[in-house]
Backbone as a printed PyTorch tensor [residue, N CA C, xyz], in Angstrom:
tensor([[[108.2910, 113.9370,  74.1200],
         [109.5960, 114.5700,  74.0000],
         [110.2100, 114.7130,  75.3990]],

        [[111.0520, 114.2620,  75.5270],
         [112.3960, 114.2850,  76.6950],
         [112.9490, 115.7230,  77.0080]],

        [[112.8950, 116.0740,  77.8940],
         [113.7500, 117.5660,  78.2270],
         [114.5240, 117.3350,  79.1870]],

        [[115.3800, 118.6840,  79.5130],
         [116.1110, 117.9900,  80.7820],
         [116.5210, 119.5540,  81.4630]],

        [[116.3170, 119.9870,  82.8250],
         [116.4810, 121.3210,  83.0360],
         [117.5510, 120.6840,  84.6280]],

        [[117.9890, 121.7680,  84.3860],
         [119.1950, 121.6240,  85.8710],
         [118.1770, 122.3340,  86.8330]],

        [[118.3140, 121.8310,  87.8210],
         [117.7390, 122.0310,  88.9780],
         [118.5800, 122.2560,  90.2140]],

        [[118.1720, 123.1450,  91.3430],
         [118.7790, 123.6740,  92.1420],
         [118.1720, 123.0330,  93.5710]],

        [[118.9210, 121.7020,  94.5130],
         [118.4750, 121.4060,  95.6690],
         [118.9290, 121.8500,  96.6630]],

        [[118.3650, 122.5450,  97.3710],
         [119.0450, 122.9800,  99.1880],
         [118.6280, 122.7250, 100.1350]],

        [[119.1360, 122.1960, 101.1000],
         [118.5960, 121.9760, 102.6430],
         [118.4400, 122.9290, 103.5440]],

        [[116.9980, 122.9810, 103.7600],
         [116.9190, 124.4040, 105.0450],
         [116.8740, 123.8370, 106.3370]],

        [[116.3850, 125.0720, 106.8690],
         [116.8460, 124.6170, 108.1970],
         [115.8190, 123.8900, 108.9450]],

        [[114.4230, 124.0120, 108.3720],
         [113.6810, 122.2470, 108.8440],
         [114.1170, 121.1190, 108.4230]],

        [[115.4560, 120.8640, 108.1320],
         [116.1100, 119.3350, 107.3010],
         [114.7730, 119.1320, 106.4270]],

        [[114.5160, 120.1140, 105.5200],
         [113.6530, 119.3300, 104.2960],
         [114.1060, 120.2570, 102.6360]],

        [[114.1240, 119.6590, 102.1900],
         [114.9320, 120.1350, 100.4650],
         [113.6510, 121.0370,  99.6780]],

        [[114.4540, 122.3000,  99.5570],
         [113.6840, 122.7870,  98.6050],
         [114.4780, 123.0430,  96.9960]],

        [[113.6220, 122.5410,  96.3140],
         [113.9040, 122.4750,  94.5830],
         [113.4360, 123.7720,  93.9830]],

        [[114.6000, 124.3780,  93.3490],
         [114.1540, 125.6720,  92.1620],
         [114.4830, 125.2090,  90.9850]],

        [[114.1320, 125.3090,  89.6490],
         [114.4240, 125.0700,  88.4600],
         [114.6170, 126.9220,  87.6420]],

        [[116.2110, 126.7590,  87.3060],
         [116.4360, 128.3090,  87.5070],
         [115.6190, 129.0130,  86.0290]],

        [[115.4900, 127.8840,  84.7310],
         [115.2570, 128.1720,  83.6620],
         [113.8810, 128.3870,  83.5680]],

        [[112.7860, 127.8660,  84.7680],
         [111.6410, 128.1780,  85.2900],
         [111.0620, 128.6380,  85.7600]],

        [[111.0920, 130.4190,  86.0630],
         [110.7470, 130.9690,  86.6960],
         [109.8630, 130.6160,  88.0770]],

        [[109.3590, 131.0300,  88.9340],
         [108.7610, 130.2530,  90.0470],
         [108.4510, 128.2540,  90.1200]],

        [[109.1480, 127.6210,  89.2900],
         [108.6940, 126.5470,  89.7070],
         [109.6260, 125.8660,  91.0180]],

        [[108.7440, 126.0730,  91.5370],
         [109.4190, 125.4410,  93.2850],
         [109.0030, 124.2450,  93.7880]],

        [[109.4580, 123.4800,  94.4890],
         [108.9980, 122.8570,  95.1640],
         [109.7700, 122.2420,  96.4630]],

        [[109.4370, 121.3800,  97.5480],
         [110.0250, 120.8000,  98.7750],
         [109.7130, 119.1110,  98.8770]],

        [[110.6870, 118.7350,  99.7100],
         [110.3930, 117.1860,  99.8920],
         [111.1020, 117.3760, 101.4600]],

        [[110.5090, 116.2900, 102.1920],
         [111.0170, 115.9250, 103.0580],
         [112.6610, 114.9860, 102.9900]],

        [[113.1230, 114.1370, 101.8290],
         [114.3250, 114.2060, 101.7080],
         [114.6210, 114.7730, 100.0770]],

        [[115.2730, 114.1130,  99.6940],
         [116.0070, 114.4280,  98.4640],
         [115.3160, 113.4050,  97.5950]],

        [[114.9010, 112.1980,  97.5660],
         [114.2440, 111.6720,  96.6540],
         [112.3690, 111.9640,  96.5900]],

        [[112.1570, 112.6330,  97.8320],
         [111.0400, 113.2540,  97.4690],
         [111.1130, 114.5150,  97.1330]],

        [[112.0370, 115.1260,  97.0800],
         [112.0860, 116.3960,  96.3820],
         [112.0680, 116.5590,  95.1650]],

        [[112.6870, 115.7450,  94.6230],
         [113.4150, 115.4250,  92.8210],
         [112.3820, 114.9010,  92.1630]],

        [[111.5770, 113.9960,  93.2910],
         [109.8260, 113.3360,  92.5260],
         [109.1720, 114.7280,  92.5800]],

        [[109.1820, 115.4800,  93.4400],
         [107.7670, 116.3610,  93.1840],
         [108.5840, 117.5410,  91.9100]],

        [[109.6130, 117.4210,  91.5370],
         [110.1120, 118.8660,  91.0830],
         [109.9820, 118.3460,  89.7970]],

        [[110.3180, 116.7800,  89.3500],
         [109.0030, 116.4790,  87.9620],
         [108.2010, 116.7490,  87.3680]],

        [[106.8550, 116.5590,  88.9190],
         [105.7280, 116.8970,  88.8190],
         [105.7360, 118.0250,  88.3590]],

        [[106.0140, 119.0380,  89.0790],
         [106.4060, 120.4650,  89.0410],
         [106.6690, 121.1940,  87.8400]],

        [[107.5950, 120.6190,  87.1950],
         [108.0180, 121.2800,  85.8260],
         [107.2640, 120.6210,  84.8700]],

        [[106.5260, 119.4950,  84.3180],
         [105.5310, 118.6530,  83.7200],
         [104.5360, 119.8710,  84.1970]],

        [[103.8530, 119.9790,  84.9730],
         [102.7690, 121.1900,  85.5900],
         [102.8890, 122.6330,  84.5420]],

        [[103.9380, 123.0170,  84.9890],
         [104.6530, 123.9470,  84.4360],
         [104.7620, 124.6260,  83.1350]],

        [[105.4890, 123.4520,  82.5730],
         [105.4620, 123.2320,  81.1450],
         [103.8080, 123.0080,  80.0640]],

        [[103.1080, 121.8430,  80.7620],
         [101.6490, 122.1320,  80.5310],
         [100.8870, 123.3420,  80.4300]],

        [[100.8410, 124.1230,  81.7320],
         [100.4870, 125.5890,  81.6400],
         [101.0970, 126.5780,  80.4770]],

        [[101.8900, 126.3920,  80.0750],
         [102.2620, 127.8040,  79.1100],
         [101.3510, 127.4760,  77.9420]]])
């Protein structure tokens, strides 16, 4: 099954992206750009979602 959650990317101030998923309570994650951010925040919510 396919889901799809909006996700929140921002650049801090080490130029590296951190990902919140707001409908996810703590699922966080960082990438060094933006396409490694969006890969790990996958991972992340797949993780996530598994655990409950």
């Amino acid at each position: 099954m396919q889901r799809s959650f909006k996700v929140v990317l921002e650049k801090n101030d080490s130029n590296c992206y951190t990902v919140t998923v707001p409908a996810l309570p703590g699922c966080v994650t960082q990438g060094k750009n933006k396409d490694e951010a969006l890969a790990r925040i996958r991972e992340a919510i797949q993780g996530y979602l598994e655990a409950l």
